[in-house]
MARNUVEX-982662 format. One line per field, with one value per residue: x, y, z of N, C-alpha, C in turn; residue number from 1. Coordinates in Angstrom, 1 decimal. Each point is the difference from the previous one (the first is absolute). Layout:
# residues N
n.c1 <- X	...
n.c2 <- Y	...
n.c3 <- Z	...
ca.c1 <- X	...
ca.c2 <- Y	...
ca.c3 <- Z	...
c.c1 <- X	...
c.c2 <- Y	...
c.c3 <- Z	...
nr <- NUM	...
This chain:
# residues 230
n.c1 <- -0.8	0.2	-0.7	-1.0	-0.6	1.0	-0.1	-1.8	-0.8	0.8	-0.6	-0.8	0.5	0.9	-1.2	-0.6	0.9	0.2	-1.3	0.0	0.9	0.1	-0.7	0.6	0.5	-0.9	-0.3	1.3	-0.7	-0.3	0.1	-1.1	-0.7	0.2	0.3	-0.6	0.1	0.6	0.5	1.2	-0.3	-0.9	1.1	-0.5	-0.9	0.2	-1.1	1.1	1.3	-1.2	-0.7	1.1	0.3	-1.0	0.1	1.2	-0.9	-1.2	0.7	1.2	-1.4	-0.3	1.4	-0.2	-1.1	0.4	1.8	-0.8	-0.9	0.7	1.0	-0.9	0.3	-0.2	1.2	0.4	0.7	0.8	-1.1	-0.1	1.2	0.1	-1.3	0.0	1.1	-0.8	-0.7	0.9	1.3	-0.7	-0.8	-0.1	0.7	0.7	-0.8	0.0	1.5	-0.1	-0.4	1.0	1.5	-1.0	-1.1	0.8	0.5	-0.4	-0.7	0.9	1.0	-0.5	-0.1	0.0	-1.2	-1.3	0.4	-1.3	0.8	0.4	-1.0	0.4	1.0	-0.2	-0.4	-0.9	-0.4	0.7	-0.3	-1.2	0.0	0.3	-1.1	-0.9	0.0	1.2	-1.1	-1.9	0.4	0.9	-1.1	-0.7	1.0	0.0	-0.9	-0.2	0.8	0.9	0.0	1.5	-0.1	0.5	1.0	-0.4	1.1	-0.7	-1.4	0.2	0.9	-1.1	-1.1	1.0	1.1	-1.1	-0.8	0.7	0.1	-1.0	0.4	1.1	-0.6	-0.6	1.1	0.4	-1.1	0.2	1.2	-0.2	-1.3	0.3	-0.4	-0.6	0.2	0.4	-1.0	0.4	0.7	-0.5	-0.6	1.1	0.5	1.4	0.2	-1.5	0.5	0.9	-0.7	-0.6	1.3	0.6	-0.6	-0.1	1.0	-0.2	-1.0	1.0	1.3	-1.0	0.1	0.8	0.9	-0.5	0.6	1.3	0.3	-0.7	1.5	0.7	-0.4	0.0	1.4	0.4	1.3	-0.1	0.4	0.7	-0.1	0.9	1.4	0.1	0.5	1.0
n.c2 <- -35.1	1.2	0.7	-0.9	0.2	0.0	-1.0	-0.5	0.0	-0.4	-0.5	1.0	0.1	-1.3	-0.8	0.7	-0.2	-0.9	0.0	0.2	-0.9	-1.3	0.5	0.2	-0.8	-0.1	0.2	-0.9	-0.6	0.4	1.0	0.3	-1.6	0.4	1.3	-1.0	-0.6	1.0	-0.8	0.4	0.9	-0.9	-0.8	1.2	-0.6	0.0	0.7	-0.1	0.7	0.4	0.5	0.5	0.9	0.2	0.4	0.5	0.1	0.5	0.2	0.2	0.9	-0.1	0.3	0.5	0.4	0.6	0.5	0.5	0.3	1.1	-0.3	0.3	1.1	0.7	-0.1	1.1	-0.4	-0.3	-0.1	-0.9	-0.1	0.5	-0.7	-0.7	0.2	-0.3	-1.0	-0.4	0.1	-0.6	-1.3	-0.3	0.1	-0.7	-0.9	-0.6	0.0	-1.1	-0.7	0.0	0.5	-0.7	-0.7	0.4	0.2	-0.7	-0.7	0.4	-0.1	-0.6	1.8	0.0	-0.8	1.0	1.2	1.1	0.9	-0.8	0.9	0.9	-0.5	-0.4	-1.1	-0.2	-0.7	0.9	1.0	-0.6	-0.2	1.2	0.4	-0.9	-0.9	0.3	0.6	-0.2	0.4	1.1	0.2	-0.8	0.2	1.2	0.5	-0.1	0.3	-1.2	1.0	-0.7	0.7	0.3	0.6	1.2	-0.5	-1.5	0.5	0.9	-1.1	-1.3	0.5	0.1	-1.4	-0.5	1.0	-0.2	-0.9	-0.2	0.5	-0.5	-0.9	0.3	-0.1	-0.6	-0.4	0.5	-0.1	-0.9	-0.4	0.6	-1.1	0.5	-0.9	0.4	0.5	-1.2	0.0	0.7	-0.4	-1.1	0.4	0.2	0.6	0.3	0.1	0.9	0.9	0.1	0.0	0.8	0.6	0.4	-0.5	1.4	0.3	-0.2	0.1	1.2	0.6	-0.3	0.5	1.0	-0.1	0.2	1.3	0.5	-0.6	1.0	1.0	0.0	-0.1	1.2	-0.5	0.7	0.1	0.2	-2.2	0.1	0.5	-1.0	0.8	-0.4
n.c3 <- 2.9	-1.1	0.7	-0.9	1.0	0.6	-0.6	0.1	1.1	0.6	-0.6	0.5	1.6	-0.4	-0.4	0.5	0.9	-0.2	0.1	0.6	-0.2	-0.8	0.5	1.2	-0.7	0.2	1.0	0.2	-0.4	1.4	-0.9	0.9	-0.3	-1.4	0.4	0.5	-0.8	-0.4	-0.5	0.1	-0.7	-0.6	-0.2	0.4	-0.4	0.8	-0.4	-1.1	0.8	0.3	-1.5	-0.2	1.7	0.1	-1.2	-0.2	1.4	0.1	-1.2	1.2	0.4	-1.0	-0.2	0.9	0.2	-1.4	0.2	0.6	-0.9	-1.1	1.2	0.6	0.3	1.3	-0.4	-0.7	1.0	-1.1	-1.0	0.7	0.3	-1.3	0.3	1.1	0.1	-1.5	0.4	1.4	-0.6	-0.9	-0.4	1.3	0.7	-1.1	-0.3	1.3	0.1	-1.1	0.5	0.9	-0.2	-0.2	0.9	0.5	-0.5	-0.7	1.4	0.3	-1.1	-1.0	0.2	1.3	-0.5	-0.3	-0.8	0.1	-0.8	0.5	1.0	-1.3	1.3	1.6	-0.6	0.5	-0.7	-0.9	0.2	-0.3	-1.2	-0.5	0.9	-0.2	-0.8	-0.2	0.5	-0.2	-1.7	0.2	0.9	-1.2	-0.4	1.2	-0.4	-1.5	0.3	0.3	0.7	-0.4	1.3	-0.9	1.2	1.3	0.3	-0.1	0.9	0.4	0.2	-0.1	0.5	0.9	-0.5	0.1	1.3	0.5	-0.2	0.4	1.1	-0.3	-0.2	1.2	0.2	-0.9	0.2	1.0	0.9	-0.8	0.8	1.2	0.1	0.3	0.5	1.1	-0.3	0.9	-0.6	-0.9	0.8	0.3	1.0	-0.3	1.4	-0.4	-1.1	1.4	0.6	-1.2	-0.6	1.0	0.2	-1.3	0.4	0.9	-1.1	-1.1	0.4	1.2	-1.8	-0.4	1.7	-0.7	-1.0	0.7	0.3	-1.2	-0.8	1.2	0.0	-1.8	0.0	0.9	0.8	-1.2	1.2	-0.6	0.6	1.5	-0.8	0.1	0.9	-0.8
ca.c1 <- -0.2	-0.7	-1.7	-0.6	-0.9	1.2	0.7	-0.6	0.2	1.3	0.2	-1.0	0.5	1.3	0.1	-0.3	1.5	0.7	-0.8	0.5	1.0	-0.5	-1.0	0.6	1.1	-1.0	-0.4	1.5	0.2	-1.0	1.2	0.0	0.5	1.7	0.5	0.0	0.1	1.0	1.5	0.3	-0.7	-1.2	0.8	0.6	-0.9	-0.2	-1.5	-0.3	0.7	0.0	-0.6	0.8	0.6	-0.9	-0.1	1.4	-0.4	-0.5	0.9	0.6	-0.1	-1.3	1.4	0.3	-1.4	-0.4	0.8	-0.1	-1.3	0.5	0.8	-0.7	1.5	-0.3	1.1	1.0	0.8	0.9	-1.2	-1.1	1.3	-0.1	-1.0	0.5	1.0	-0.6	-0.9	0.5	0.3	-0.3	-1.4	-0.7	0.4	-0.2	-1.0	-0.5	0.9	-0.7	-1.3	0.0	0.3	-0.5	-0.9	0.4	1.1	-1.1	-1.4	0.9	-0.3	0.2	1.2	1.3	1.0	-0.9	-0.9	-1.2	0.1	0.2	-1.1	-0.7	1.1	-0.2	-1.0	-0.4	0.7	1.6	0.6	-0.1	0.7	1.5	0.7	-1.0	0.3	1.5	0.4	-0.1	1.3	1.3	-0.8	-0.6	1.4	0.9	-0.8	0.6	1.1	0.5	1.5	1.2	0.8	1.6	0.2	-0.3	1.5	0.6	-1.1	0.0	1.3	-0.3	-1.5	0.7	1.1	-0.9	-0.2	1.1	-0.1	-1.1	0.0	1.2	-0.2	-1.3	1.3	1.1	-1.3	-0.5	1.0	-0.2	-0.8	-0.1	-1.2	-0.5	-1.1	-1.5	0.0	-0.3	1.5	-0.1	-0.6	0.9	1.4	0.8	-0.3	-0.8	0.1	0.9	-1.1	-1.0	0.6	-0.1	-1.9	-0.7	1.0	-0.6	-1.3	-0.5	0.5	-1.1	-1.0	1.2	-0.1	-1.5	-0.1	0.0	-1.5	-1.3	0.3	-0.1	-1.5	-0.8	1.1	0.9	1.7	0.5	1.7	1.0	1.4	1.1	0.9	0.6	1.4	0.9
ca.c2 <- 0.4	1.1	-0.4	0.6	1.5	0.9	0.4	0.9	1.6	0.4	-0.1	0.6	1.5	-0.2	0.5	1.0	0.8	-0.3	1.0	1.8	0.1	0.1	1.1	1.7	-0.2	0.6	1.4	0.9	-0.1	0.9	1.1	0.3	-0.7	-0.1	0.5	-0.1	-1.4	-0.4	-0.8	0.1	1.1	-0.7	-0.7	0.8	0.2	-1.1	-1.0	-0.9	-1.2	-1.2	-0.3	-0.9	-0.8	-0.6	-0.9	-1.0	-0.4	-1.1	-0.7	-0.6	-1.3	-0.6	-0.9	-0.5	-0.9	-1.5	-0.9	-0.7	-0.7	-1.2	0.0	-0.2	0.1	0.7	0.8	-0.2	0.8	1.1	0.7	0.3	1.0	0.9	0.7	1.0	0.9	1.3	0.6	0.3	0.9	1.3	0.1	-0.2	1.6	1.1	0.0	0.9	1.8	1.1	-0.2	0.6	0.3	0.3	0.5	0.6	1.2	0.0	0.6	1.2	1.0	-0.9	-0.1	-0.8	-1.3	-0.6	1.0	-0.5	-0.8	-1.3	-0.8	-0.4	-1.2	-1.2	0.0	-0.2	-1.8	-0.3	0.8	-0.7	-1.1	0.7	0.8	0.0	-1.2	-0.3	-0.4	-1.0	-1.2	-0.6	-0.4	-1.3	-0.7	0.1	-1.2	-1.4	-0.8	0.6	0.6	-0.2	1.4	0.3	0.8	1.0	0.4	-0.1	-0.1	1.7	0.8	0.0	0.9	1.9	0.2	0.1	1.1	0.6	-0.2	0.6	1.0	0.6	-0.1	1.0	0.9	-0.2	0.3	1.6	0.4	0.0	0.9	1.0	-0.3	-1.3	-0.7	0.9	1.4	0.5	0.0	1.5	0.9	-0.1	0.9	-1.7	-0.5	-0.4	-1.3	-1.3	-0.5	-0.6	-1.2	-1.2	-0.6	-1.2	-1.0	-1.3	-0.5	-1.3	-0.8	0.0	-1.4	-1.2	-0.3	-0.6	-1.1	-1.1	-0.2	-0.5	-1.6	-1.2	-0.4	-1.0	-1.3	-0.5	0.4	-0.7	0.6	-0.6	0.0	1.2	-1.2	-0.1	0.5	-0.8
ca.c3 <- -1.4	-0.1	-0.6	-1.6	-0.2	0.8	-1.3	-0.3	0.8	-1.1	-1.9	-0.2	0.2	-1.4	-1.3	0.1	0.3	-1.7	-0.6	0.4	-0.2	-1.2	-0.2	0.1	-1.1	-1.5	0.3	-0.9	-1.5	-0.4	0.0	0.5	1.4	0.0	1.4	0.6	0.0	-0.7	0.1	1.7	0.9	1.3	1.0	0.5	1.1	1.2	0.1	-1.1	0.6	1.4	-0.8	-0.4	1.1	0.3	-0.8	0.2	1.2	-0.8	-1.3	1.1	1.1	-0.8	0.0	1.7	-0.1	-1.0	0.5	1.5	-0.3	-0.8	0.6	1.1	0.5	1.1	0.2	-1.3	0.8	-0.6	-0.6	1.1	0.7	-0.7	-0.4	1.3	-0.1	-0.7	0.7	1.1	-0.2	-0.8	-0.7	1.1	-0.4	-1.1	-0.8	1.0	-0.1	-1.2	0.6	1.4	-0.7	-1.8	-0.2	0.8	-0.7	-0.8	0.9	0.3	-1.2	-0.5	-1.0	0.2	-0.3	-1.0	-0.4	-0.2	-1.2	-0.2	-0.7	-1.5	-1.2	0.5	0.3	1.7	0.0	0.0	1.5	1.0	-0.1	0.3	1.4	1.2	-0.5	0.6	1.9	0.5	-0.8	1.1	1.4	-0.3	-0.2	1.4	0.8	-0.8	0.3	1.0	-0.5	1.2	0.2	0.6	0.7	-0.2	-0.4	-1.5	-1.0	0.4	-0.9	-1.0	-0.3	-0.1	-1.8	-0.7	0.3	-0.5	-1.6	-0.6	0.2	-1.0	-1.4	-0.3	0.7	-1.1	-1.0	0.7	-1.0	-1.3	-1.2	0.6	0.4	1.3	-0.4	0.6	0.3	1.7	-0.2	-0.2	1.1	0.6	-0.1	0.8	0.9	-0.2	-1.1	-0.3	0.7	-0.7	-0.2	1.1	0.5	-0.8	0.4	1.6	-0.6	-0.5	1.7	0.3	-0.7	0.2	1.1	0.3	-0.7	0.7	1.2	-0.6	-0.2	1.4	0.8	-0.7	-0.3	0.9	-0.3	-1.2	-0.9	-0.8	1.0	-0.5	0.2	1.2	0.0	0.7
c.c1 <- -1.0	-1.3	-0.3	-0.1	1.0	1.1	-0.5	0.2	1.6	0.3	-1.4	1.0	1.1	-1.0	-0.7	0.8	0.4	-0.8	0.1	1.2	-0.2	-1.0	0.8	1.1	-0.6	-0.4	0.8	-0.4	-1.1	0.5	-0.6	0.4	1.4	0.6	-0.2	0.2	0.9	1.1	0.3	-0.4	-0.7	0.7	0.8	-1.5	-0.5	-1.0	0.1	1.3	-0.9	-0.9	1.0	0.4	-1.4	-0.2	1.1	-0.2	-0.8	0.2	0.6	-1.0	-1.2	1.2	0.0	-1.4	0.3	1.0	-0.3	-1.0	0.9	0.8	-0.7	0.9	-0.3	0.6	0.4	0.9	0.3	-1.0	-1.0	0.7	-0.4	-1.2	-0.3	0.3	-0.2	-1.4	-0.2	0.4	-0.1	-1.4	-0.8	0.4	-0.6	-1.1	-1.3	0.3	-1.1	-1.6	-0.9	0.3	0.0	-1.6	0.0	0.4	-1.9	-0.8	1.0	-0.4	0.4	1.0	1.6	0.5	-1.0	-0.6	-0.9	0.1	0.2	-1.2	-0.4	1.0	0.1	-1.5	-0.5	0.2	1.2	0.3	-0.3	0.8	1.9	-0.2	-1.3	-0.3	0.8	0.1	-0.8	0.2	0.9	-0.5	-0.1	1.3	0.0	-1.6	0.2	0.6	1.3	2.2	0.9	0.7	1.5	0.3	-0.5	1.1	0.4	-1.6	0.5	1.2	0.1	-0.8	1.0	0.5	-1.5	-0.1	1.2	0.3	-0.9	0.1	1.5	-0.9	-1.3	1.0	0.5	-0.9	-0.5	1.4	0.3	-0.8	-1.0	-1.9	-0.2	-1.1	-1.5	-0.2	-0.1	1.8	0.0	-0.2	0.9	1.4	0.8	-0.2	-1.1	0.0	0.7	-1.0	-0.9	0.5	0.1	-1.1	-0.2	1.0	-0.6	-1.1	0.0	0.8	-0.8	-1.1	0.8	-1.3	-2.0	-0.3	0.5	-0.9	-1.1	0.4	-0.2	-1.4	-0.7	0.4	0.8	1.1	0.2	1.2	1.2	0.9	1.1	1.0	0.8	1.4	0.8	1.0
c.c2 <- 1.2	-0.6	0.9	1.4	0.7	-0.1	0.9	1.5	0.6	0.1	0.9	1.1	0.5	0.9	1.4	1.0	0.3	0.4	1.7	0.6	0.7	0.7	1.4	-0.3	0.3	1.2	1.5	0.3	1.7	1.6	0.6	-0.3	-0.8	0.7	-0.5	-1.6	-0.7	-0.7	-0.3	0.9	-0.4	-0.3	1.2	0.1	-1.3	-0.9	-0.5	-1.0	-0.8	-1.2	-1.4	-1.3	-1.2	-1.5	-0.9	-0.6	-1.4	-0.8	-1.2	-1.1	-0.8	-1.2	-1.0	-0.8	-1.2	-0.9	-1.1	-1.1	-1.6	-0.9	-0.6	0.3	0.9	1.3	0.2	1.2	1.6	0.8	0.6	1.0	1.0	0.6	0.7	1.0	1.1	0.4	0.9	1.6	1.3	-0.2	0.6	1.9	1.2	0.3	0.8	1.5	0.7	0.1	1.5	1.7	1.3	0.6	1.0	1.4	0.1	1.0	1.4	0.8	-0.6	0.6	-0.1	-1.4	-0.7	0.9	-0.6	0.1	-1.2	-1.2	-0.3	0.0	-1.1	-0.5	-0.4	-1.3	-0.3	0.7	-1.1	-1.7	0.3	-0.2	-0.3	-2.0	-0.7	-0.2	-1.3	-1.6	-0.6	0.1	-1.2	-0.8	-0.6	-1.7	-1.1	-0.8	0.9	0.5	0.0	1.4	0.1	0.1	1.2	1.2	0.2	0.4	1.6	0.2	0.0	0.6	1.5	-0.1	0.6	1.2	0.9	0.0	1.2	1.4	0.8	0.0	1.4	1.6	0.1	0.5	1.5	0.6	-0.1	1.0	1.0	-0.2	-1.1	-1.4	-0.4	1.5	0.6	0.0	1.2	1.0	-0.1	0.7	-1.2	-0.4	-0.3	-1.8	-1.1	-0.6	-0.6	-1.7	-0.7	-0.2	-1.1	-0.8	-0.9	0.0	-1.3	-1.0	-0.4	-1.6	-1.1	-0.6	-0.6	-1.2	-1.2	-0.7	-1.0	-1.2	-0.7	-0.1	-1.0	-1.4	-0.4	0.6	-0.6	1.0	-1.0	-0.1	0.6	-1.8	-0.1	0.1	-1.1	0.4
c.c3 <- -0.1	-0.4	-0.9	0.2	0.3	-1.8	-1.2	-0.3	-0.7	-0.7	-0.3	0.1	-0.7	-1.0	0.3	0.3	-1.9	-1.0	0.5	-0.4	-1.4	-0.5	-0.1	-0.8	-1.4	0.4	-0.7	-1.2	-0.5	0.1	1.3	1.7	0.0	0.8	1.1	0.4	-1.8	0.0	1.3	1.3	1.4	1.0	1.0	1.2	0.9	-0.6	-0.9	0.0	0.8	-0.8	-0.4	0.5	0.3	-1.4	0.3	1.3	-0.8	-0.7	0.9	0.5	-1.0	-0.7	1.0	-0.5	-0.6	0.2	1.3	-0.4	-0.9	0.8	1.1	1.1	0.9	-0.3	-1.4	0.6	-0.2	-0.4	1.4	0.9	-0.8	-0.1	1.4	0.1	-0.7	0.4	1.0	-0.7	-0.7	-0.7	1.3	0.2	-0.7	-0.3	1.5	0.1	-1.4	0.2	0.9	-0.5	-1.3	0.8	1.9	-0.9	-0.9	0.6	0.4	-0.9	-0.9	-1.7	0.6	-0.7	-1.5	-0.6	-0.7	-1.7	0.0	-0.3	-1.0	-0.9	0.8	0.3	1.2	0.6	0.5	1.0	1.5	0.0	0.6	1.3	0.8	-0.4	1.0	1.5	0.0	-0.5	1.2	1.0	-0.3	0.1	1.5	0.3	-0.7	0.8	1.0	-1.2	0.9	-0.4	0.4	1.2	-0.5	-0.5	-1.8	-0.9	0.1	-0.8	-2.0	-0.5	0.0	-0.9	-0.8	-0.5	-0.5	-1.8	-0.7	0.3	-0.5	-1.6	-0.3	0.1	-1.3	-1.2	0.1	-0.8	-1.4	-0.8	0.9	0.4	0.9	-0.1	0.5	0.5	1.4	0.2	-0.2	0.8	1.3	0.1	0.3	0.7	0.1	-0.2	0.5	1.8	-0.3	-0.4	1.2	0.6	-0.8	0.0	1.3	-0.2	-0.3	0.8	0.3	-0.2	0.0	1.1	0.2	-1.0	0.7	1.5	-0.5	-0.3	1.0	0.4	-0.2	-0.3	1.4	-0.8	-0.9	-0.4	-0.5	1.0	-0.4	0.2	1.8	0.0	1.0	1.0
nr <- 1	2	3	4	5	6	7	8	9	10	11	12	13	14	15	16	17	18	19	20	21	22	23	24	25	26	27	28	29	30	31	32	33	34	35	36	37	38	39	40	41	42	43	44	45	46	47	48	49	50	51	52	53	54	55	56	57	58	59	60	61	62	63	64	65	66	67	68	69	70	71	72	73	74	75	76	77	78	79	80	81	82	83	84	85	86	87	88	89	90	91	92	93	94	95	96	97	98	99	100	101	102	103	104	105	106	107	108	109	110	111	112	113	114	115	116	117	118	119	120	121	122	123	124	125	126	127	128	129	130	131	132	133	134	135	136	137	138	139	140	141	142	143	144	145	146	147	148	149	150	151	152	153	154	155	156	157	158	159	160	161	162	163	164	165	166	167	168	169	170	171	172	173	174	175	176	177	178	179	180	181	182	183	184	185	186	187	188	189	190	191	192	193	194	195	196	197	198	199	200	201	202	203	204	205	206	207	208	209	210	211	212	213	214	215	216	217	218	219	220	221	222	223	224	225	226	227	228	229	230
C-alpha cells in the first residue's frame, strides 16, 4: 500500500503543478502578457507543455495513490502501467530536456531562447518555477518509488512520435505565421535546424536512457516483463 507521506507529497506537487497552470491562464488576460501566453498560443512552447504534461503525470499517479489505499491493492494494473509509461516516457524526459536545455541556451546567450525583456513581464518565481523547479520535482519521483520501464524499443519509439509531433507542429506554426517560436531558430539556416532538431532528439534519448539507469540503480530491473512467445 502507498504510504501517507508518498500520497501526500503528490497531492502537493498536483496541486502546485495545477496552480501554475492556472496562474499563466490569467496571465492572458493581461494585453500585454497576452502575447505571449494568450489562448492557444502558449501551447506552441515546450515549457508550458511540459507544465501541462507534468500536472496530467501527477493527476494519474495521486489516482493510482488513493485507489490502492482504498482497495488495499498493490497493483491497480492498468493505472499503474499507465503512470509508468508516462513517466518513463515523457514527464521524466521532458521536463529534464526543459530543465537542461532552457538554462544551457540561457548561460550561452540567453536571447536565443529568453530575451531579457521578458523579465518585466515574467516574474522571477515563475521563470524558476517554469524551468529550474521541474528537475528536482521529477529527481524526487525517480527516488520515491520505483517505475516499470518499457523495452527500450518501445520507450525511444514513443518519446521520437513525441519529438516528432512537436517538432511538425513548431514547423506548421513557422509556416503559418512566418515566425518562430524561439529566437535561436532564427539564427539557424536548414540545415542548421534540421541539426539542431536532431541533437536535441539524441539529447533527450540521451535522458530517457539516464532515467532509466537512475530507476535501476535505485529499484533494480523494474522493466515491464515482455510476453513470452510461443
Amino acid at each position: 500500500m502507498t504510504k501517507t507521506s508518498t500520497c501526500i507529497y503528490h497531492f502537493l506537487v498536483l496541486s502546485w503543478y495545477t496552480f501554475l497552470n492556472y496562474y499563466i491562464s490569467q496571465e492572458g488576460k493581461d494585453k500585454v502578457k497576452s502575447k505571449i501566453f494568450a489562448n492557444d498560443a502558449r501551447w506552441k512552447y515546450l515549457t508550458l507543455l511540459n507544465l501541462l504534461l507534468q500536472t496530467i503525470f501527477y493527476g494519474v499517479t495521486c489516482l493510482d495513490d488513493v485507489l490502492k489505499r482504498i482497495k488495499g491493492r498493490k497493483d491497480i494494473k492498468f493505472l499503474t502501467a499507465f503512470r509508468d509509461l508516462l513517466f518513463a516516457t515523457l514527464a521524466f524526459p521532458v521536463s529534464t530536456f526543459v530543465f537542461l536545455a532552457f538554462w544551457i541556451l540561457f548561460l550561452y546567450n540567453r536571447d536565443l531562447i529568453y530575451p531579457k525583456v521578458l523579465d518585466t513581464v515574467i516574474p522571477a518565481w515563475l521563470n524558476h518555477a517554469m524551468h529550474t523547479f521541474i528537475f528536482p520535482i521529477t529527481l524526487v519521483e525517480v527516488v520515491l518509488r520505483p517505475h516499470s520501464y518499457p523495452s527500450k524499443k518501445t520507450g525511444l519509439t514513443l518519446l521520437a512520435a513525441a519529438s516528432i509531433t512537436y517538432i511538425i507542429c513548431i514547423l506548421r506554426l513557422y509556416f503559418e505565421t512566418g515566425t518562430w517560436v524561439y529566437p535561436v531558430f532564427a539564427k539557424l539556416s536548414p540545415v542548421g535546424l534540421a541539426a539542431f532538431f536532431s541533437l536535441s532528439h539524441i539529447f533527450i534519448a540521451s535522458i530517457y536512457l539516464l532515467g532509466e539507469k537512475l530507476n535501476h540503480w535505485k529499484w533494480g530491473d523494474m522493466r515491464q516483463p515482455q510476453k513470452k512467445r510461443k
